[in-house]
Phi, psi and omega in degrees: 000337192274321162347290208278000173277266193350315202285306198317294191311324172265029199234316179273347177272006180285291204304282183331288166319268202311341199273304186331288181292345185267336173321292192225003170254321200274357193279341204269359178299319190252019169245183196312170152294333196286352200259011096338314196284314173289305211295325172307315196282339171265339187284329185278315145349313170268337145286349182283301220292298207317316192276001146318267209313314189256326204276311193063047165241121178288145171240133205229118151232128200258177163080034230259356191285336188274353178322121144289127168232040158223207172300155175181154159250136212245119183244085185277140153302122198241146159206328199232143160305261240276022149287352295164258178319304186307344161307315191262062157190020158219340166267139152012289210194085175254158190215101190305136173259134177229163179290122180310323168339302182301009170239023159281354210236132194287129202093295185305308189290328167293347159261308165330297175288345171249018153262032185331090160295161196246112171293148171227136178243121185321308201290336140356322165057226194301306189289350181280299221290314211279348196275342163293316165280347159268326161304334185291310191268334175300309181324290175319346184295340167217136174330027180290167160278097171272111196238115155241133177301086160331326167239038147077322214202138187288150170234185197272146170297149204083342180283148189293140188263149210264072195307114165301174167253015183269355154257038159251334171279330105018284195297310202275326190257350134253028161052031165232183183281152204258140182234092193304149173218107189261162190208144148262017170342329210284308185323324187243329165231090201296153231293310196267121146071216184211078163254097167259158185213113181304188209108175199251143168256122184290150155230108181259116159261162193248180171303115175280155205289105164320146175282172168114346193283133152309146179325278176289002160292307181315291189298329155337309231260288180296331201259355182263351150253016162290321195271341186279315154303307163319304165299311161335284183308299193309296209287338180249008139324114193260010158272342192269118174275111168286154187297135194270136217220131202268135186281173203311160189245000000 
C-alpha cells in the first residue's frame, strides 16, 4: 500500500513541477526575481499539501522564535530532497548553495539562476570556497536567507554527519549568524528516489550561532547541536530504524 502511495506522490509531485515551471516560471523569466521567489514558495507549499493528502506526512516546524527573517546564513541537516523544497515556503528570501551541475539542467538551472542561487563546483578547492564568498556578499546586498548544507550531501538519518569547511568560510568573512536546523526529514522521505513513510517530518530550528567565534570553536559548535537535536527527533520518531551496524570482527 505504501509502494502505491509513494509511487501515486511521484507521479503527482511531477505533475505538479512541471505544470509549475511551464505555467508560471517560464513566463517569470522575464520578470523581477522577487516573482520567482514567491513561486518556489507556492511550489513548495503545494509539496507540503500533496505530501499530507497523498503520502500521509505532516510537517511540523519547531523553533519558529529562531527563524531569520533578515540576512542570516541558514545551516540545515540534509537527509531528504525535502530539505531542500521546504525552505522556500518558510523563509523569506531563501537563497541556495548548489553544486553547479544542477544548473546544466534545462528549467531548473534556468530558474535556479534567475533566483541567483549561488553554484559550487565541488572539485574547486580554495577557489570555489572564495568564489563562494564573493557570490555570498553580491547575494547579501539585500536581506535573504542563505542555506548551506554543512555536509554538502545527504545522509541516512543516524548516520554520523561529515561537516565542510565552506560554511566556516560563510561564517568568518561575513560576520553574521549561523542559524543551525536539525529534521528527521530522512525518515519519511527517504535520501534516494521517493520511498515515503507516513508520519510527521520535523524541521527544528535552533538558537543561532552569533558571529565572532574561532574556526573550531564555531564548527564544534554548529555540529554539536545540529546532531544532538537530530537525534532527539530521530529518537522520538515511532518511524525511525537506527542503522544496523555490523559487529566488532
Amino acid at each position: 500500500m505504501q509502494k502505491l502511495r509513494s509511487l501515486t506522490f511521484a507521479v503527482v509531485f511531477y505533475a505538479w513541477s512541471v505544470f509549475v515551471s511551464l505555467v508560471i516560471l517560464t513566463p517569470l523569466l522575464i520578470a523581477p526575481r522577487s516573482w520567482t521567489a514567491a513561486t518556489f514558495g507556492l511550489w513548495s507549499r503545494g509539496i507540503r499539501f500533496l505530501l499530507k493528502v497523498i503520502a500521509g506526512i505532516e510537517v511540523e516546524v519547531r523553533g519558529r522564535e529562531f527563524m531569520p527573517t533578515t540576512a542570516a546564513l541558514v545551516a540545515p541537516k540534509h537527509q531528504s530532497m525535502f530539505d531542500v523544497f521546504s525552505q522556500f515556503s518558510l523563509l523569506p528570501d531563501a537563497c541556495f548553495v548548489t553544486k553547479k551541475e544542477l544548473l546544466m539542467i534545462p528549467f531548473f538551472g534556468w530558474f535556479a539562476m534567475k533566483a541567483t542561487m549561488i553554484s559550487v563546483d565541488r572539485a574547486g578547492h580554495s577557489t570555489a570556497l572564495r568564489k563562494l564568498v564573493r557570490d555570498a556578499k553580491d547575494r547579501f546586498k539585500i536581506p535573504r536567507q542563505l542555506v548551506i548544507f554543512p555536509e554538502g550531501t545527504r545522509g541516512d538519518p543516524g548516520a554520523p554527519g561529515d561537516y565542510k569547511p565552506g560554511i566556516a568560510a560563510l561564517y568568518r568573512e561575513l560576520e553574521l549568524p549561523v542559524y543551525p536546523m536539525a529534521t528527521n526529514a530522512g525518515v519519511h522521505w527517504s535520501r534516494k528516489g521517493f520511498n515515503l513513510t507516513p508520519g510527521v517530518i520535523v524541521f527544528e530550528y535552533l538558537e543561532p550561532i552569533p558571529p565572532g567565534l574561532k574556526r573550531g570553536e564555531f564548527m564544534r559548535t554548529l555540529e554539536e547541536r545540529i546532531e544532538a537535536a537530530t537525534e532527539k527527533l530521530l529518537a522520538a520518531d515511532p518511524a525511525y530504524r537506527p542503522p544496523v551496524t555490523a559487529p566488532a570482527a
